[in-house]
Backbone as CSV, one residue per row, in Angstrom:
resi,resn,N_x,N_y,N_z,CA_x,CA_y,CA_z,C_x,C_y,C_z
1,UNK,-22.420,-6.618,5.524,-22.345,-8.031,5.204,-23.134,-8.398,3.955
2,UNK,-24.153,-8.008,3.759,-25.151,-7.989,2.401,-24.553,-7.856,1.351
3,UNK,-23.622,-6.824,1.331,-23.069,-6.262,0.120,-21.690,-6.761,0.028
4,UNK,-21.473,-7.672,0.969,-20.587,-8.364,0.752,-20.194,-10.134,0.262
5,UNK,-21.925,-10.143,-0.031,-22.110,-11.759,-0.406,-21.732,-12.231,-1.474
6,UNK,-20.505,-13.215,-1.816,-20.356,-13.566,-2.941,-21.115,-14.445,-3.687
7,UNK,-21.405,-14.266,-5.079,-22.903,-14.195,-5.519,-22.654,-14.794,-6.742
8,UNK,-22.701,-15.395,-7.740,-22.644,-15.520,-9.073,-22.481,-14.073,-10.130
9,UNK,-21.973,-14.275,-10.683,-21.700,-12.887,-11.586,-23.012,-13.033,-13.483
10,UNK,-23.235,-12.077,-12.771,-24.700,-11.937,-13.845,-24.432,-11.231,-15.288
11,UNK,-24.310,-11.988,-16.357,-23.844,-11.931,-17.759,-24.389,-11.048,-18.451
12,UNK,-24.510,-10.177,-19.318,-24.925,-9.757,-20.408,-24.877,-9.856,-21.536
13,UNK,-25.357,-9.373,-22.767,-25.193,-9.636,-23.711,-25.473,-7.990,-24.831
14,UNK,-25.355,-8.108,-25.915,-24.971,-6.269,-26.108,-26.771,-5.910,-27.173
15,UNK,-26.829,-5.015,-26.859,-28.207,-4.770,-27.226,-28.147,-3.784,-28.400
16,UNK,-28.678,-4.492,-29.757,-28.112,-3.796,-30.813,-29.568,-2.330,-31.198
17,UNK,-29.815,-2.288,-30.457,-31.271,-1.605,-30.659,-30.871,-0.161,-29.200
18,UNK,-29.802,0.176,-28.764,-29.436,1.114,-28.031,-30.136,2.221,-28.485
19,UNK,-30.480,2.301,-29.741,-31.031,4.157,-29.910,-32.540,4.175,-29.531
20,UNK,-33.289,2.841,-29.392,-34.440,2.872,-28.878,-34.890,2.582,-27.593
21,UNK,-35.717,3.334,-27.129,-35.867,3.334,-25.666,-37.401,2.429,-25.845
22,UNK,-37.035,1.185,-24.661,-38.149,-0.055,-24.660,-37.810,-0.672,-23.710
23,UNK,-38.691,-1.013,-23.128,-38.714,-1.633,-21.885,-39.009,-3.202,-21.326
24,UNK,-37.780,-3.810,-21.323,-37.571,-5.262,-20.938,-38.842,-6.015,-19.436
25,UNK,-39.838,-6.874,-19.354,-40.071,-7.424,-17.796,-39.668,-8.701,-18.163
26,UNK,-39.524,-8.880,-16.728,-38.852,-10.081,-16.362,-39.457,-10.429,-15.159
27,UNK,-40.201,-11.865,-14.788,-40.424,-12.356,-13.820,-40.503,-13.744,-13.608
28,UNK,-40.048,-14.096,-12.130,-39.774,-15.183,-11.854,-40.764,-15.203,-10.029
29,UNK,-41.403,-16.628,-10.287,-42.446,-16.978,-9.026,-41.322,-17.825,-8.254
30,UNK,-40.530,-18.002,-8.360,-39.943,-19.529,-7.947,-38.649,-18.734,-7.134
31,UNK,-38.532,-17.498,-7.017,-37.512,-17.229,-5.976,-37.254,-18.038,-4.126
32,UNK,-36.430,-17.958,-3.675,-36.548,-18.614,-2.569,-35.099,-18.505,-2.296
33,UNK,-35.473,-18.168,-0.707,-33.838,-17.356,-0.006,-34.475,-18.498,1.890
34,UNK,-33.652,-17.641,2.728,-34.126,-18.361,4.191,-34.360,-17.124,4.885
35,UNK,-35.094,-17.368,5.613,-35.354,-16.004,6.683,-34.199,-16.078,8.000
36,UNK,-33.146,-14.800,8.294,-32.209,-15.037,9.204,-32.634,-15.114,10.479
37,UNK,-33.776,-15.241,11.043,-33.722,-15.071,12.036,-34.515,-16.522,12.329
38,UNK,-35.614,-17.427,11.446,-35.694,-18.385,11.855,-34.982,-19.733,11.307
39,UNK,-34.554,-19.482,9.677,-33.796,-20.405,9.190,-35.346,-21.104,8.365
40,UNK,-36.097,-20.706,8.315,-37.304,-21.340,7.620,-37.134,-20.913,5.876
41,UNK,-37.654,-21.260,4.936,-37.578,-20.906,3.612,-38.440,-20.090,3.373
42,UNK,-38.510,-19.265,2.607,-38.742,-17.673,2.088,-39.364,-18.051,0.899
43,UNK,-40.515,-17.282,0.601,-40.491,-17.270,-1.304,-41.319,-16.113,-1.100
44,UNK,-40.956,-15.914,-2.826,-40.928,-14.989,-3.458,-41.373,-14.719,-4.932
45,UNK,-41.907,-13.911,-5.409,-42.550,-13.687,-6.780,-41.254,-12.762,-7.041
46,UNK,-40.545,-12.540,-7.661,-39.433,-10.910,-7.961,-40.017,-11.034,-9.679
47,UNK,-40.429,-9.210,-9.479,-40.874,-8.888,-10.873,-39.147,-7.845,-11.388
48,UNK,-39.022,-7.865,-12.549,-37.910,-6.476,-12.616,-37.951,-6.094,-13.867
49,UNK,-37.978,-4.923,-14.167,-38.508,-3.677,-15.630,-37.636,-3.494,-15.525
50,UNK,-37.232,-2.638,-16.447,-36.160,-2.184,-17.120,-35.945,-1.530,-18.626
51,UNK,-35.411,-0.408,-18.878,-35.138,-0.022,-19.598,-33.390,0.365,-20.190
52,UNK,-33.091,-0.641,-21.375,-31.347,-0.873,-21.247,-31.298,0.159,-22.172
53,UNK,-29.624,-0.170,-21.805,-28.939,0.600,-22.687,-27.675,0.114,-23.930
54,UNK,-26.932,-0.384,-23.035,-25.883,-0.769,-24.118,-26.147,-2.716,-24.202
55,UNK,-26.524,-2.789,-22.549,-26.030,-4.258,-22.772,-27.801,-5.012,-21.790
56,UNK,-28.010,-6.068,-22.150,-28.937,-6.570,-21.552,-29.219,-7.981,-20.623
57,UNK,-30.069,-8.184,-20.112,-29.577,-9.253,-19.207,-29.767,-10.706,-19.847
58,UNK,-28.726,-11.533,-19.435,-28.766,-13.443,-19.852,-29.552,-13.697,-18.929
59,UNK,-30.342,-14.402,-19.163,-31.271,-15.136,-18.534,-30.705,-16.025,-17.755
60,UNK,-30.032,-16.948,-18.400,-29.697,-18.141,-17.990,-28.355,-17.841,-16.957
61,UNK,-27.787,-17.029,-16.854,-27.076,-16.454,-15.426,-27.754,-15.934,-14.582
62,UNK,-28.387,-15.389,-15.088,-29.451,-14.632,-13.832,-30.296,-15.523,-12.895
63,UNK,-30.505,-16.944,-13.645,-31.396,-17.950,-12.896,-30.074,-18.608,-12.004
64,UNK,-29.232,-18.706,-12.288,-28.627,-18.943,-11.456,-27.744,-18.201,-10.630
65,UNK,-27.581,-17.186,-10.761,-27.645,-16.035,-9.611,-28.130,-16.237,-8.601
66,UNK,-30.095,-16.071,-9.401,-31.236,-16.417,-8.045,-31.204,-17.318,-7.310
67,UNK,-30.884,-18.532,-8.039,-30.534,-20.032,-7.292,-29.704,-19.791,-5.689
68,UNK,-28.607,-18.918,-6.370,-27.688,-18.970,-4.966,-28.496,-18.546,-3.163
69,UNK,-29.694,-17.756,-3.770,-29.958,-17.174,-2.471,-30.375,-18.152,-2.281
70,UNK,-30.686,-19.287,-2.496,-31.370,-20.690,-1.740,-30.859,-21.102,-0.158
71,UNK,-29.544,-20.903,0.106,-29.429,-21.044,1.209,-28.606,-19.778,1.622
72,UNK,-28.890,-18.597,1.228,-28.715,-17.536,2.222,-29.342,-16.991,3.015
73,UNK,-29.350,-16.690,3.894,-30.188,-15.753,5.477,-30.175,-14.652,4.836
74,UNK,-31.572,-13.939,4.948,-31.607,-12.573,3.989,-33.049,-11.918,4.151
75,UNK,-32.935,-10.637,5.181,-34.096,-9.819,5.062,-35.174,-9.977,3.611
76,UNK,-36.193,-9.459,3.264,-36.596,-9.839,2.237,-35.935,-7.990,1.667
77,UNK,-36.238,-6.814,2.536,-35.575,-5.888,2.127,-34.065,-6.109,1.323
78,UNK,-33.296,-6.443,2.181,-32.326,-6.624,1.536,-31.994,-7.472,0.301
79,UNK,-33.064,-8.764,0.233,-32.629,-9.301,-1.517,-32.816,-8.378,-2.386
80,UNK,-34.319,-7.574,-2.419,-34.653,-7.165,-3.544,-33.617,-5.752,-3.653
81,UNK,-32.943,-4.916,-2.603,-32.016,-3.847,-2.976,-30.807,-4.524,-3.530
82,UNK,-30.260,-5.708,-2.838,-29.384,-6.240,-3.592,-29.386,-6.583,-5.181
83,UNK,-30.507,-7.471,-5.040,-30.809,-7.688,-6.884,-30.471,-6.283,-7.659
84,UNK,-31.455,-5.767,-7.355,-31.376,-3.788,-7.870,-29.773,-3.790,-8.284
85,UNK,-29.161,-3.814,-7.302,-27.510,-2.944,-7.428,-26.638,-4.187,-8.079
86,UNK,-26.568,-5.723,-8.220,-26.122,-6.363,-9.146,-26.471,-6.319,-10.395
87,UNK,-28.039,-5.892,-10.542,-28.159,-5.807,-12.041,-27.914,-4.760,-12.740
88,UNK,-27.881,-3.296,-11.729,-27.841,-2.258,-12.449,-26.195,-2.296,-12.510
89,UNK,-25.358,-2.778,-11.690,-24.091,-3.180,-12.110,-23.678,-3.634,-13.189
90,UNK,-24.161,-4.996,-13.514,-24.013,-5.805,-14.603,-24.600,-4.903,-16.181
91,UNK,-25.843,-4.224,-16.226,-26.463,-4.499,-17.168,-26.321,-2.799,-17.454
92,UNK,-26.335,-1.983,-16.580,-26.122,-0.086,-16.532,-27.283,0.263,-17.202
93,UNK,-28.316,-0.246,-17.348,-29.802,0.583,-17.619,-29.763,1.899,-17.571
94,UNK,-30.839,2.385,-18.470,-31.094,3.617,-18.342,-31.735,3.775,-17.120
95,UNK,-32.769,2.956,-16.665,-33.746,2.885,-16.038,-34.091,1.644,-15.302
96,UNK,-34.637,0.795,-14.147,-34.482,-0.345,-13.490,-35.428,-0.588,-12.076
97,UNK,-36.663,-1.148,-11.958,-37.082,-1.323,-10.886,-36.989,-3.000,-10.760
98,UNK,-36.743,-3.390,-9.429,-36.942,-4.472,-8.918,-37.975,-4.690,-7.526
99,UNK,-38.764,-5.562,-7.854,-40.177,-5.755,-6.758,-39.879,-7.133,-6.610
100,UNK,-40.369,-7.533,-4.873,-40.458,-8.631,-4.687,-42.029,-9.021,-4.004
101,UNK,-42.523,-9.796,-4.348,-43.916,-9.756,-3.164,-43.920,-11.393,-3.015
102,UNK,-43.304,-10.939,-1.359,-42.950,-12.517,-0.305,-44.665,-13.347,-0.263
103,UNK,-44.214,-14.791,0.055,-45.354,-15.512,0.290,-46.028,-15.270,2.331
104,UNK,-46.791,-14.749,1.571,-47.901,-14.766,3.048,-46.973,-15.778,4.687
105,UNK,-46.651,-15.127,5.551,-46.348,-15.895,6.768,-46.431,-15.115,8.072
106,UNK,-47.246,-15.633,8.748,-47.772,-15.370,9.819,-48.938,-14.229,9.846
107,UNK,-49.757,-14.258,8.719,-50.540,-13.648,8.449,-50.227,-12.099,7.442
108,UNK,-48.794,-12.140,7.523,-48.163,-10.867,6.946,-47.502,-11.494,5.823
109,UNK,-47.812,-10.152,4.404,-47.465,-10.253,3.247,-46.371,-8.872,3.186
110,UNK,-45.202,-9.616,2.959,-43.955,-8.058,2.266,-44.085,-8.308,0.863
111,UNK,-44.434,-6.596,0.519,-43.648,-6.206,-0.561,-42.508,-5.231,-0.528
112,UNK,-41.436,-5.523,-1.469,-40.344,-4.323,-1.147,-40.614,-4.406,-2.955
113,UNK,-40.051,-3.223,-3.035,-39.401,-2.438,-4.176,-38.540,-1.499,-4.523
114,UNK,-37.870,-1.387,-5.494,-36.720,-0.603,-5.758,-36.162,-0.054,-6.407
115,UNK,-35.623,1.103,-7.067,-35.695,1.531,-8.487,-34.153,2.117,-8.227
116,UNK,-34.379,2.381,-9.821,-32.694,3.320,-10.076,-32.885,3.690,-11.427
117,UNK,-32.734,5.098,-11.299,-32.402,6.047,-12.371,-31.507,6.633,-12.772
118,UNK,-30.774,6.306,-14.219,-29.176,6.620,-14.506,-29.588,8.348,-14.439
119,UNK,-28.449,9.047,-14.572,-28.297,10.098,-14.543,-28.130,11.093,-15.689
């Protein structure tokens, strides 16, 4: 079902600097999804590195990408593998980690993280 959420489609743009290897971060504090099992709101810090290749990520799709999880039910595992596999979709990095570190609830702090290495 995860991998079946229809989602906003996350843009790129072409990266004229392909022969150099450099490494993009990107972070956003203001994530926020729902937890499925109580329906309460979620947040989230998501950090994501990266090292591109041909094409790189729009910002301004990507924020609204994130937007959508606003009212989805969603492990915190599962956003941040999801993010991972839409962006490395969209964007085909050489290289790609995505981290999320949830806000403190019920005394417990998640972090997940996630990587992918082209081949």
């Amino acid at each position: 079902l995860v991998r079946a959420l229809a989602l906003p489609d996350i843009e790129t743009w072409e990266n004229k600097y392909r022969d150099k290897k450099y490494v993009i971060r990107i972070d956003t504090p203001e994530f926020t999804c729902v937890c499925p099992k109580t329906a309460l709101p979620d947040f989230a810090h998501i950090y994501i590195e990266y090292m591109p290749s041909g094409l790189c990520l729009e910002l301004k799709s990507f924020k609204e990408y994130l937007l959508a999880y606003r009212e989805i039910g969603i492990f915190h595992e599962h956003v941040i593998n999801r993010i991972l596999e839409d962006l490395v979709k969209s964007t085909k990095p050489r290289w790609m980690k995505v981290k999320g570190v949830f806000n403190t609830r019920g005394g417990i702090t998640t972090e997940v993280e996630a990587e992918y290495k082209s081949k």
